[in-house]
LUMPAGU-341520 format. One record per atom (N, C-alpha, C): residue number from 1; residue in one letter; x, y, z. Coordinates in steps of 0.1 Angstrom, whole numbers, plus 5000, padded with zeros to 4 digits. Layout:
! LUMPAGU-341520
<resi = NUM resn = a xx = X yy = Y zz = Z>
...
//
This chain:
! LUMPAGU-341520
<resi = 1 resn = x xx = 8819 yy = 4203 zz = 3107>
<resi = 1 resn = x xx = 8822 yy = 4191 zz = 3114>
<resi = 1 resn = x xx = 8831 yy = 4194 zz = 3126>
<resi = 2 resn = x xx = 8828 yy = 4189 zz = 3137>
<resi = 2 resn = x xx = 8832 yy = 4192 zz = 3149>
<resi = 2 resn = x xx = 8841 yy = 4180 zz = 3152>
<resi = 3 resn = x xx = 8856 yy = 4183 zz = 3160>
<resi = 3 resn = x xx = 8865 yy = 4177 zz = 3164>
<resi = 3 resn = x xx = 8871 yy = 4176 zz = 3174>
<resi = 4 resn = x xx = 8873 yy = 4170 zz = 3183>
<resi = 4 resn = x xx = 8877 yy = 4168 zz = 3194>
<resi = 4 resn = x xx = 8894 yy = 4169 zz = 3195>
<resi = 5 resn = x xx = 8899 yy = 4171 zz = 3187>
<resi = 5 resn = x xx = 8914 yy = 4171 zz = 3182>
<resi = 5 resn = x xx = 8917 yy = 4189 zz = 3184>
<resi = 6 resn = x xx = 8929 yy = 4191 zz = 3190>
<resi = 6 resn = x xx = 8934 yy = 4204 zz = 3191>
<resi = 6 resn = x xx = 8945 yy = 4204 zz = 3196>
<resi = 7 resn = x xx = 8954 yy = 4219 zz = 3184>
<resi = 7 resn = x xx = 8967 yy = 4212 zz = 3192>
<resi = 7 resn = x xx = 8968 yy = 4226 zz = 3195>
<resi = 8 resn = x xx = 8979 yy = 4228 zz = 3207>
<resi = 8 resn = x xx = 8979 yy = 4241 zz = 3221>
<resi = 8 resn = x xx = 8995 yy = 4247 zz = 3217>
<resi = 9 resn = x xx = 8994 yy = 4257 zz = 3212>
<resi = 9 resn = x xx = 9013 yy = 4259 zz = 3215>
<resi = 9 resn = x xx = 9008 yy = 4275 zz = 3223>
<resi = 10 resn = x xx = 9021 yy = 4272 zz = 3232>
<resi = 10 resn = x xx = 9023 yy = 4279 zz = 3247>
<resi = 10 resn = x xx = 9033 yy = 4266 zz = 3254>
<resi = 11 resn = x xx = 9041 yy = 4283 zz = 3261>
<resi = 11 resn = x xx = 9053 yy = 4275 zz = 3272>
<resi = 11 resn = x xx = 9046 yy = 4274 zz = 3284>
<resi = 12 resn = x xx = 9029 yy = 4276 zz = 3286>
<resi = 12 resn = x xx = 9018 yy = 4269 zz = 3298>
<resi = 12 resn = x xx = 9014 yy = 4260 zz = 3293>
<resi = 13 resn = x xx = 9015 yy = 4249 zz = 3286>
<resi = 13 resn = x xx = 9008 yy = 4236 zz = 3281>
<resi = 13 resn = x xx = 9010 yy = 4227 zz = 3293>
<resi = 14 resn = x xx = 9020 yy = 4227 zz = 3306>
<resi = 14 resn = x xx = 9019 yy = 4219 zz = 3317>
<resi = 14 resn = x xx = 9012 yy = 4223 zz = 3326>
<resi = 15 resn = x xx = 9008 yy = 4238 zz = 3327>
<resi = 15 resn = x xx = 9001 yy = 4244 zz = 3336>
<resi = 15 resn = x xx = 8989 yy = 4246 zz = 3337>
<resi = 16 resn = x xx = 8982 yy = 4242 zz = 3317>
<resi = 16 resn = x xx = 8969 yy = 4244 zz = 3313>
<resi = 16 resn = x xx = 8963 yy = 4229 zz = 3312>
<resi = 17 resn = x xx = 8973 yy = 4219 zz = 3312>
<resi = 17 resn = x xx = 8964 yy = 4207 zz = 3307>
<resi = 17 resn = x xx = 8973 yy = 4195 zz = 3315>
<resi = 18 resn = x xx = 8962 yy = 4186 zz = 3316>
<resi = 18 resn = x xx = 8964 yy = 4175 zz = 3327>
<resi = 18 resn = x xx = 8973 yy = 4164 zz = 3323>
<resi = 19 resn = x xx = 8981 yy = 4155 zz = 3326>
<resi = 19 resn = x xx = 8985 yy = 4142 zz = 3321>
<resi = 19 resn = x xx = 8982 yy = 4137 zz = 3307>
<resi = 20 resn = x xx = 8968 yy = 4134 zz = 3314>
<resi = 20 resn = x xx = 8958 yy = 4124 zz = 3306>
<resi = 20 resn = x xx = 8952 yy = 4138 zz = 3289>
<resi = 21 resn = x xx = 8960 yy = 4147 zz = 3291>
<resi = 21 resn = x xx = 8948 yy = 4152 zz = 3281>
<resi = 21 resn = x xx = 8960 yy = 4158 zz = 3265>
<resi = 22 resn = x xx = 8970 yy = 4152 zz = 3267>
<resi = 22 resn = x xx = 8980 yy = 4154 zz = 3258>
<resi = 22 resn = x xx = 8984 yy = 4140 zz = 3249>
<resi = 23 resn = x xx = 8982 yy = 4137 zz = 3239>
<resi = 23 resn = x xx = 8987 yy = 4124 zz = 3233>
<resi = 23 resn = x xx = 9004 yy = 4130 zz = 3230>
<resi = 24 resn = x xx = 9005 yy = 4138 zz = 3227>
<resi = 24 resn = x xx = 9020 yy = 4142 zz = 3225>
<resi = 24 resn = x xx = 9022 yy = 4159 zz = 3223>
<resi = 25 resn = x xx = 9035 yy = 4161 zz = 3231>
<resi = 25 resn = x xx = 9040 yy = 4173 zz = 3231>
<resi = 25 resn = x xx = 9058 yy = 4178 zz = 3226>
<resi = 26 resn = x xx = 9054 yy = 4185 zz = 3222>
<resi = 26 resn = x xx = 9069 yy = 4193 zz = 3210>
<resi = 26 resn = x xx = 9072 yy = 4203 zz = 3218>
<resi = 27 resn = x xx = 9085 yy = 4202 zz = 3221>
<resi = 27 resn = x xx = 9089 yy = 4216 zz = 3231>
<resi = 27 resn = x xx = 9100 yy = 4216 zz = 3219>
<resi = 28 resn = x xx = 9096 yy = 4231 zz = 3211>
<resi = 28 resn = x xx = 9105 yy = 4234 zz = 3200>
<resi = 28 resn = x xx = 9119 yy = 4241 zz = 3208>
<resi = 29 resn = x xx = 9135 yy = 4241 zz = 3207>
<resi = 29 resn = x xx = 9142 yy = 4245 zz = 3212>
<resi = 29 resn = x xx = 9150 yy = 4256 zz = 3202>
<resi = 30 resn = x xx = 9157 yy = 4264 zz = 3207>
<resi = 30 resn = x xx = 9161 yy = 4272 zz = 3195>
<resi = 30 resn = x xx = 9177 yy = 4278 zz = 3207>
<resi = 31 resn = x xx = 9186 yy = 4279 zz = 3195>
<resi = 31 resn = x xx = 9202 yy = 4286 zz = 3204>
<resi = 31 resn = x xx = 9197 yy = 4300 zz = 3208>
<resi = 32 resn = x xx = 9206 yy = 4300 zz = 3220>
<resi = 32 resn = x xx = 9205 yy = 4311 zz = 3233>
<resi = 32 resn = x xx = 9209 yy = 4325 zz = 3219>
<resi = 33 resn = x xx = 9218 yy = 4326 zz = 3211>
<resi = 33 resn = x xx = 9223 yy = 4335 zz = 3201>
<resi = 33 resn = x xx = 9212 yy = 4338 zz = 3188>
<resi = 34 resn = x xx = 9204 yy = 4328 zz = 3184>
<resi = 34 resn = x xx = 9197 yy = 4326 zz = 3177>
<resi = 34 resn = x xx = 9178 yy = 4335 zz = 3180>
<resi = 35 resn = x xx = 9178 yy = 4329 zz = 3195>
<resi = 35 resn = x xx = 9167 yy = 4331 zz = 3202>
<resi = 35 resn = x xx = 9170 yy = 4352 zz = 3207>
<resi = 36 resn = x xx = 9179 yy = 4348 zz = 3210>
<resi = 36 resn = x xx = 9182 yy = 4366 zz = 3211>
<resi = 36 resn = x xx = 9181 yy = 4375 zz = 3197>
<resi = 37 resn = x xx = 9178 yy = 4368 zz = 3191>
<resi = 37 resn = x xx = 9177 yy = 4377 zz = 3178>
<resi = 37 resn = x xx = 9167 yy = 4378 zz = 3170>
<resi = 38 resn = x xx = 9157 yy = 4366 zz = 3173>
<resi = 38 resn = x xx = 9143 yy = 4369 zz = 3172>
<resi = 38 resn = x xx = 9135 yy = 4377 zz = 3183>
<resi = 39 resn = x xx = 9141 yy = 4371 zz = 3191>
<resi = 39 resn = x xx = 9130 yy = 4383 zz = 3204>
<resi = 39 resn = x xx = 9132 yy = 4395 zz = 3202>
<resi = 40 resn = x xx = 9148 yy = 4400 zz = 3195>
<resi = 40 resn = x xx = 9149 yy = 4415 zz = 3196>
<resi = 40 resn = x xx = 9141 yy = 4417 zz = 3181>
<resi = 41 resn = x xx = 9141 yy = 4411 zz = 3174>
<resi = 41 resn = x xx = 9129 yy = 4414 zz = 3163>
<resi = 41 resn = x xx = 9115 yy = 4416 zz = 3162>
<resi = 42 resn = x xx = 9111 yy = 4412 zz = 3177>
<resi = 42 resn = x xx = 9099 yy = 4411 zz = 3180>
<resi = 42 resn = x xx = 9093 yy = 4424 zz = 3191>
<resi = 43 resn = x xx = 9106 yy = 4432 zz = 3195>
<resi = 43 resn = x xx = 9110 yy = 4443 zz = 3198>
<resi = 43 resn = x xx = 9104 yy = 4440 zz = 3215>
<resi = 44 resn = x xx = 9110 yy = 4426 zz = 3219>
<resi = 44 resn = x xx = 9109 yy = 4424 zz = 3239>
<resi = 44 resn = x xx = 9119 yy = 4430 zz = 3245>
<resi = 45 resn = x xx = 9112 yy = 4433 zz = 3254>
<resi = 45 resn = x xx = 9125 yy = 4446 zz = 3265>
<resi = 45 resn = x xx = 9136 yy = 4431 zz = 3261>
<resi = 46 resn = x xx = 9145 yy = 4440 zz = 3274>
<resi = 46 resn = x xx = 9158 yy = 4434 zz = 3275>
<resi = 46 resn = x xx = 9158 yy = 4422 zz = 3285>
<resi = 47 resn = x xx = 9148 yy = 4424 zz = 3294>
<resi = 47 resn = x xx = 9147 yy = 4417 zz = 3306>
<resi = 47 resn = x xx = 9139 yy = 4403 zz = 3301>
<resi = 48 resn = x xx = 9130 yy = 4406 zz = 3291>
<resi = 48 resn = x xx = 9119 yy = 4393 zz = 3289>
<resi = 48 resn = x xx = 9134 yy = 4384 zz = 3280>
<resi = 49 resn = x xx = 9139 yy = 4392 zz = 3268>
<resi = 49 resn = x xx = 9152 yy = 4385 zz = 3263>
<resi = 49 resn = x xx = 9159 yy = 4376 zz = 3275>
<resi = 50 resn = x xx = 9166 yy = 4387 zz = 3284>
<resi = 50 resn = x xx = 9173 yy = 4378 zz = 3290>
<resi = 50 resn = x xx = 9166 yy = 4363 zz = 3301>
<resi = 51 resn = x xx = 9153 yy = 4368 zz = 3302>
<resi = 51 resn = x xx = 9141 yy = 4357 zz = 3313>
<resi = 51 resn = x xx = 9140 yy = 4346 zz = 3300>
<resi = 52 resn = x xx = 9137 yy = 4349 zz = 3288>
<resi = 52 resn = x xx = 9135 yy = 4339 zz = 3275>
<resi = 52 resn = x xx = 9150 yy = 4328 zz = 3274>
<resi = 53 resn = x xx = 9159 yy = 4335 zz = 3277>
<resi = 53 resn = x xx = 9171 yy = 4325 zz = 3271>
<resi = 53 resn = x xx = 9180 yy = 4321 zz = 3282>
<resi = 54 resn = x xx = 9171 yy = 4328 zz = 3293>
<resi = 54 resn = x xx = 9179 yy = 4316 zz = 3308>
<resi = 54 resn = x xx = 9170 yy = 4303 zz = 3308>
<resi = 55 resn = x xx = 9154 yy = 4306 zz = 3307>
<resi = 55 resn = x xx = 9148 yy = 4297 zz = 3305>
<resi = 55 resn = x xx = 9151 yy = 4284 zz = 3291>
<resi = 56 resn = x xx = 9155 yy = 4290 zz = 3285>
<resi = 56 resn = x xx = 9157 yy = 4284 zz = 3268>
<resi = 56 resn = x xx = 9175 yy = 4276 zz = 3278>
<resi = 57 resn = x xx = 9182 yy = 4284 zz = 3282>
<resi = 57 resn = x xx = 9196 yy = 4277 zz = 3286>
<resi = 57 resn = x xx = 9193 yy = 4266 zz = 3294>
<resi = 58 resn = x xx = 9183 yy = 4267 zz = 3304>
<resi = 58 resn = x xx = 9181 yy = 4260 zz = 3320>
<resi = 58 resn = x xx = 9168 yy = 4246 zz = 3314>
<resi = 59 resn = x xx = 9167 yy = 4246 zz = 3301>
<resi = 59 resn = x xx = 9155 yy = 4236 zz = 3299>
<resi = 59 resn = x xx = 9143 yy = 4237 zz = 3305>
<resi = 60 resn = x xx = 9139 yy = 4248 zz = 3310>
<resi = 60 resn = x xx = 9128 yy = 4249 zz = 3319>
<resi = 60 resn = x xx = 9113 yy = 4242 zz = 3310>
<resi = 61 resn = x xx = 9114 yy = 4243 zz = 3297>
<resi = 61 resn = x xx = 9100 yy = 4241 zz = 3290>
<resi = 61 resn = x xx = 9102 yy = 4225 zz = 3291>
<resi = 62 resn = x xx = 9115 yy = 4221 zz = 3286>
<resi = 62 resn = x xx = 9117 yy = 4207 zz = 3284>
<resi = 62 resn = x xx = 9111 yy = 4200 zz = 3297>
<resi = 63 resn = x xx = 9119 yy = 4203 zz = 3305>
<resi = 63 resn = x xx = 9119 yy = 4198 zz = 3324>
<resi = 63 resn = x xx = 9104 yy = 4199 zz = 3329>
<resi = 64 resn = x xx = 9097 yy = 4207 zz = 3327>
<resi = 64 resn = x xx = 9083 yy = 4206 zz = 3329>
<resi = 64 resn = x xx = 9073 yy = 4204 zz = 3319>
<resi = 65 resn = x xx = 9074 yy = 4195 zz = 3308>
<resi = 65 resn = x xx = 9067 yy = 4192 zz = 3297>
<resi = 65 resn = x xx = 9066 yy = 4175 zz = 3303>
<resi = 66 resn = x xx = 9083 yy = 4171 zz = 3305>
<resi = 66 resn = x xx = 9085 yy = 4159 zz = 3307>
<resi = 66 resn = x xx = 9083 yy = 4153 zz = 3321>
<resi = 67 resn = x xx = 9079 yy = 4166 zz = 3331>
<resi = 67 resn = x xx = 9077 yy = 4162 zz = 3345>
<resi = 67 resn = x xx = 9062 yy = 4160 zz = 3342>
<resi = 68 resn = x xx = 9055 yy = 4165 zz = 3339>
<resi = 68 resn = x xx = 9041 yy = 4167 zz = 3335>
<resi = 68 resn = x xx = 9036 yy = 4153 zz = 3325>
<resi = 69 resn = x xx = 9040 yy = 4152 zz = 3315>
<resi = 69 resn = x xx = 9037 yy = 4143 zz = 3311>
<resi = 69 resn = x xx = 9044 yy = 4127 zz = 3307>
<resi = 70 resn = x xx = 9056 yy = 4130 zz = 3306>
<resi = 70 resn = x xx = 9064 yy = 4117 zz = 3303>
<resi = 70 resn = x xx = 9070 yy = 4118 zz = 3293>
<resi = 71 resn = x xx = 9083 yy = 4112 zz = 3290>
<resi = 71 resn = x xx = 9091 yy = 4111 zz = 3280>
<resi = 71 resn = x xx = 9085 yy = 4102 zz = 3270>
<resi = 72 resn = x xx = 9075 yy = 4093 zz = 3273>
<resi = 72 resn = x xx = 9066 yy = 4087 zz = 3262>
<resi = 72 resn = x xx = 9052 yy = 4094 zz = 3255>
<resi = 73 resn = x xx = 9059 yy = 4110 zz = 3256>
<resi = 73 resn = x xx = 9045 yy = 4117 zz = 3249>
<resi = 73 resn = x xx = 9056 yy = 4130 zz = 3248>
<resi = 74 resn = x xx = 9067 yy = 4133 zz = 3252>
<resi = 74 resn = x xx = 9074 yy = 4145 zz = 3245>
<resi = 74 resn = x xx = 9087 yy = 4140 zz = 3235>
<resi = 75 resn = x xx = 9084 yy = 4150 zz = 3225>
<resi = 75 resn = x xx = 9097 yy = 4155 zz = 3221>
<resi = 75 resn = x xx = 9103 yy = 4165 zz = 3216>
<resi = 76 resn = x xx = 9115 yy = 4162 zz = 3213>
<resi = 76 resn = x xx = 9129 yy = 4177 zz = 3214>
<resi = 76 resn = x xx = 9129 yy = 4181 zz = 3200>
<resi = 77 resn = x xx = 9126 yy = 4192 zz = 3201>
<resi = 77 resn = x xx = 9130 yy = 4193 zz = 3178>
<resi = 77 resn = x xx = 9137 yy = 4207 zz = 3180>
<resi = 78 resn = x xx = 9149 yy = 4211 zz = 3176>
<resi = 78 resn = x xx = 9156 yy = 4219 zz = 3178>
<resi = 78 resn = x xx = 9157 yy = 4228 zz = 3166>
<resi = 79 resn = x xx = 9153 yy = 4241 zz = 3169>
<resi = 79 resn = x xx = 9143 yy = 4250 zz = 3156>
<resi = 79 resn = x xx = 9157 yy = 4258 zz = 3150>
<resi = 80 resn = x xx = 9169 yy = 4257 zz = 3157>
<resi = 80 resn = x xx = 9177 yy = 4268 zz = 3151>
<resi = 80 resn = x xx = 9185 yy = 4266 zz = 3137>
<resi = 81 resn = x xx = 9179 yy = 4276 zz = 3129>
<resi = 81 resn = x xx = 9188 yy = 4274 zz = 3114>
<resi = 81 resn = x xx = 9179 yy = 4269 zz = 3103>
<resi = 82 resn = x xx = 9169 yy = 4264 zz = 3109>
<resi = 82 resn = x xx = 9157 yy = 4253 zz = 3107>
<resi = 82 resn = x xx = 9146 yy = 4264 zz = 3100>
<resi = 83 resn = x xx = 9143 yy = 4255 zz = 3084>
<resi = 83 resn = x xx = 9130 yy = 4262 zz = 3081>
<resi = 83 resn = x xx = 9119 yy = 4258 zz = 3090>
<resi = 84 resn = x xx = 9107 yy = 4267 zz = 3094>
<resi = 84 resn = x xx = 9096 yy = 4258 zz = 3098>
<resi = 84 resn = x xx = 9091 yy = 4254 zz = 3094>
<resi = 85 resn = x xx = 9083 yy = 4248 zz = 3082>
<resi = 85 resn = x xx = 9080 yy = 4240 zz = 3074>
<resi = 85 resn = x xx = 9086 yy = 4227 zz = 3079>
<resi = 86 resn = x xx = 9099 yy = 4228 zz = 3076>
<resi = 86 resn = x xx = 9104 yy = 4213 zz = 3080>
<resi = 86 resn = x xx = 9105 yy = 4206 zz = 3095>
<resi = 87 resn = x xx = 9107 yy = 4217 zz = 3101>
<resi = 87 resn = x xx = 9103 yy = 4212 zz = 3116>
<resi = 87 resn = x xx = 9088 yy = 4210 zz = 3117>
<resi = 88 resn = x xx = 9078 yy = 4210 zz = 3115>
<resi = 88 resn = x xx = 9068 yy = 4207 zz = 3113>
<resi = 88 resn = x xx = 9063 yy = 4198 zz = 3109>
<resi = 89 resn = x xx = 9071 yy = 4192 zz = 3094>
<resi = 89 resn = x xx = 9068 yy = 4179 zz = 3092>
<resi = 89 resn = x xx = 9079 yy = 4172 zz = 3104>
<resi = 90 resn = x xx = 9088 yy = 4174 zz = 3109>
<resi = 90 resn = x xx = 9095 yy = 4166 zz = 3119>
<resi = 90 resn = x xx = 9088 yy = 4160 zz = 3133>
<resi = 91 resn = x xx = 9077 yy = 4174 zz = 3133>
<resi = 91 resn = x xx = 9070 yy = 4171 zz = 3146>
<resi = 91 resn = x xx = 9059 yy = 4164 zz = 3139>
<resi = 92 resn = x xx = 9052 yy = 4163 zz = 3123>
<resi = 92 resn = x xx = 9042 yy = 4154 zz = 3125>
<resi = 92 resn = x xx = 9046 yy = 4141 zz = 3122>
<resi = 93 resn = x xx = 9060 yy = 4138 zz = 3118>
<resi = 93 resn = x xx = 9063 yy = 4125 zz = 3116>
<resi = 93 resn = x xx = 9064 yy = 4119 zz = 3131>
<resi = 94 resn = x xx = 9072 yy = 4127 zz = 3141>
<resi = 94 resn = x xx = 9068 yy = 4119 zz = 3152>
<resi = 94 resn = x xx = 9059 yy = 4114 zz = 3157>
<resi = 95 resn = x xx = 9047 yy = 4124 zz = 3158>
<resi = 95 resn = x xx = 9032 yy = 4126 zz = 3167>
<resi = 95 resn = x xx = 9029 yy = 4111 zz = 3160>
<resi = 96 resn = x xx = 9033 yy = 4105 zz = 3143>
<resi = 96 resn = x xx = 9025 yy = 4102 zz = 3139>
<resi = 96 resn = x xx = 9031 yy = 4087 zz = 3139>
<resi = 97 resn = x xx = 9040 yy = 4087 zz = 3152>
<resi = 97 resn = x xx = 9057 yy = 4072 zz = 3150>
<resi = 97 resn = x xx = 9057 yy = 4071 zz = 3139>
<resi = 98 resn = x xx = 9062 yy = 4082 zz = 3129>
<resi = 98 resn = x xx = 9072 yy = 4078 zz = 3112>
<resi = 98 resn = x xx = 9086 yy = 4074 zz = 3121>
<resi = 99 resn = x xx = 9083 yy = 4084 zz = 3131>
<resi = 99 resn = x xx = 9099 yy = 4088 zz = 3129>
<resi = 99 resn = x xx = 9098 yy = 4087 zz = 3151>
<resi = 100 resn = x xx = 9107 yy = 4084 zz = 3158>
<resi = 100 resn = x xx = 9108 yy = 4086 zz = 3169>
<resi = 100 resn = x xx = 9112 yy = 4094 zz = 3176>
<resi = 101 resn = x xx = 9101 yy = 4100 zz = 3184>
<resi = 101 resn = x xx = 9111 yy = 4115 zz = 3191>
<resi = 101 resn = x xx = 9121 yy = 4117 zz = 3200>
<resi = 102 resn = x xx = 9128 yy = 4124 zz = 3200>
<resi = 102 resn = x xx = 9138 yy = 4123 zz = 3206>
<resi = 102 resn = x xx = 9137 yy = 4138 zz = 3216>
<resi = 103 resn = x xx = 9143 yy = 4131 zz = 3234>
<resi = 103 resn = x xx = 9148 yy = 4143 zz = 3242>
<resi = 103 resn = x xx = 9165 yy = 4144 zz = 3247>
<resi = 104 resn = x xx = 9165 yy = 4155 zz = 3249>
<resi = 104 resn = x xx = 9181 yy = 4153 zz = 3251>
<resi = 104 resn = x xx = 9193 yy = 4156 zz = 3238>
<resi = 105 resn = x xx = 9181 yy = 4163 zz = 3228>
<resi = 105 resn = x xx = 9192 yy = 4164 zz = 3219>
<resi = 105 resn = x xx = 9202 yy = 4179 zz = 3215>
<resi = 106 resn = x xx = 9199 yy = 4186 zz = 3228>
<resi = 106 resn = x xx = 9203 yy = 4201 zz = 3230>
<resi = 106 resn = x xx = 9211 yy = 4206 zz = 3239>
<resi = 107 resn = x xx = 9221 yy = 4209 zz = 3243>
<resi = 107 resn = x xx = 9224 yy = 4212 zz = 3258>
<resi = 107 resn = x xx = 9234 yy = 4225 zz = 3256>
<resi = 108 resn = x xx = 9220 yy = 4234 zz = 3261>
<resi = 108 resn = x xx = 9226 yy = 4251 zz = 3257>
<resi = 108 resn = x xx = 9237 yy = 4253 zz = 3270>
<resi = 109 resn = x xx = 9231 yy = 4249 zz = 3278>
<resi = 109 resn = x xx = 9237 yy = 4250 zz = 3291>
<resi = 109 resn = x xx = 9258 yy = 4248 zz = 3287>
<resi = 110 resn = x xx = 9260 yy = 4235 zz = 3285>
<resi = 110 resn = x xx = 9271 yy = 4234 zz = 3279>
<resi = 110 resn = x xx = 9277 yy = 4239 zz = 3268>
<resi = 111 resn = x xx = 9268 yy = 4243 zz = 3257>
<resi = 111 resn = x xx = 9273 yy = 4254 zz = 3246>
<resi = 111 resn = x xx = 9281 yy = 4267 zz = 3250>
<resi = 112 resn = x xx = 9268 yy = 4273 zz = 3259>
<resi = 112 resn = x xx = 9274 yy = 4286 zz = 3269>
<resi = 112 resn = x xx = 9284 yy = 4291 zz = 3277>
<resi = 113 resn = x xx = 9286 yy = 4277 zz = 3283>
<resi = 113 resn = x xx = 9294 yy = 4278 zz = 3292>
<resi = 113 resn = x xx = 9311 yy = 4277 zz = 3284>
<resi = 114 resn = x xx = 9307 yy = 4263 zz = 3276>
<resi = 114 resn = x xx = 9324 yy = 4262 zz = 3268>
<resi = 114 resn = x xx = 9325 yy = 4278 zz = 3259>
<resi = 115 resn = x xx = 9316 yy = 4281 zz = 3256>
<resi = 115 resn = x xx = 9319 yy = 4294 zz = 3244>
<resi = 115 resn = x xx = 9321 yy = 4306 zz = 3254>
<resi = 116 resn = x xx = 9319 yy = 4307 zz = 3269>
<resi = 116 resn = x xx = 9323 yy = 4315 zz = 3277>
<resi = 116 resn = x xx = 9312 yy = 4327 zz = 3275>
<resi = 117 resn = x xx = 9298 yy = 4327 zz = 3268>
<resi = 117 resn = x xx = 9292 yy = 4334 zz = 3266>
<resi = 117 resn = x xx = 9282 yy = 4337 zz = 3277>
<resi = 118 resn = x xx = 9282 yy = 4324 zz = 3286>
<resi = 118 resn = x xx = 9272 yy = 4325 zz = 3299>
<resi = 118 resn = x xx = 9271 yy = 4336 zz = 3308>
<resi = 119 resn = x xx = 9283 yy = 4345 zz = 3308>
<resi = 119 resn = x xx = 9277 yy = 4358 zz = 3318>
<resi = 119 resn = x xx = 9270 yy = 4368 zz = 3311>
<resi = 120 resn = x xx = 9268 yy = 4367 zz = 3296>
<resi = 120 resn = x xx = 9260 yy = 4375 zz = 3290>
<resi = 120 resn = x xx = 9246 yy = 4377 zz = 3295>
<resi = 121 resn = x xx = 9245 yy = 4364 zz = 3298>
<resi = 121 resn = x xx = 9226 yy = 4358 zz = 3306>
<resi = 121 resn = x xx = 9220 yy = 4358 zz = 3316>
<resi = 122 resn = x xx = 9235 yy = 4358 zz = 3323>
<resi = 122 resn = x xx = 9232 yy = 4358 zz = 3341>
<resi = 122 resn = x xx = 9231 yy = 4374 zz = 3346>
//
């Protein structure tokens, strides 16, 4: 049986697909401390680490998910500490209005800066 349904994970889903061709989009977020410690498990130079968690600090996936499509087709699910399992039922209860998605519910940028951790990144 053939389906016209497909879902896309990549931080190019604004760059691969149009307005009109997304019913909803999850830009999963994860802490700048958190996110450094999966990439170094995934054994990324130093440089992709630090490119991954200025981008992850500066909202760049969020900011062009929501310029691209609209805040009435994205949401925020914040992956740190989080089984995935449950973030997944989080993102199908939204996709599916159980549950309403929410943006804005992260702001590394201010985490970093109060914990004085921000020249680590720059």
């Amino acid at each position: 049986m053939k389906s016209d349904r497909a879902v896309v994970v990549s931080h190019l889903v604004p760059q691969i697909l149009r307005k009109g061709d997304a019913e909803f989009v999850a830009v999963l977020r994860c802490s700048p401390d958190e996110l450094e410690k999966r990439l170094q498990r995934r054994g990324y130079s130093k440089k992709k680490i630090k490119d991954n968690i200025l981008s992850e600090i500066l909202d760049i996936c969020l900011y062009e998910a929501l310029h691209m499509f609209g805040s009435d087709k994205v949401g925020e699910f914040d992956t740190t500490g989080r089984n995935p399992t449950l973030v997944a039922k989080s993102i199908i209860a939204a996709y599916r209005n159980e549950s309403k998605p929410k943006v804005g519910i992260v702001d590394w940028l201010k985490v970093v800066a109060e914990s004085g951790t921000l020249s680590l990144y720059t």
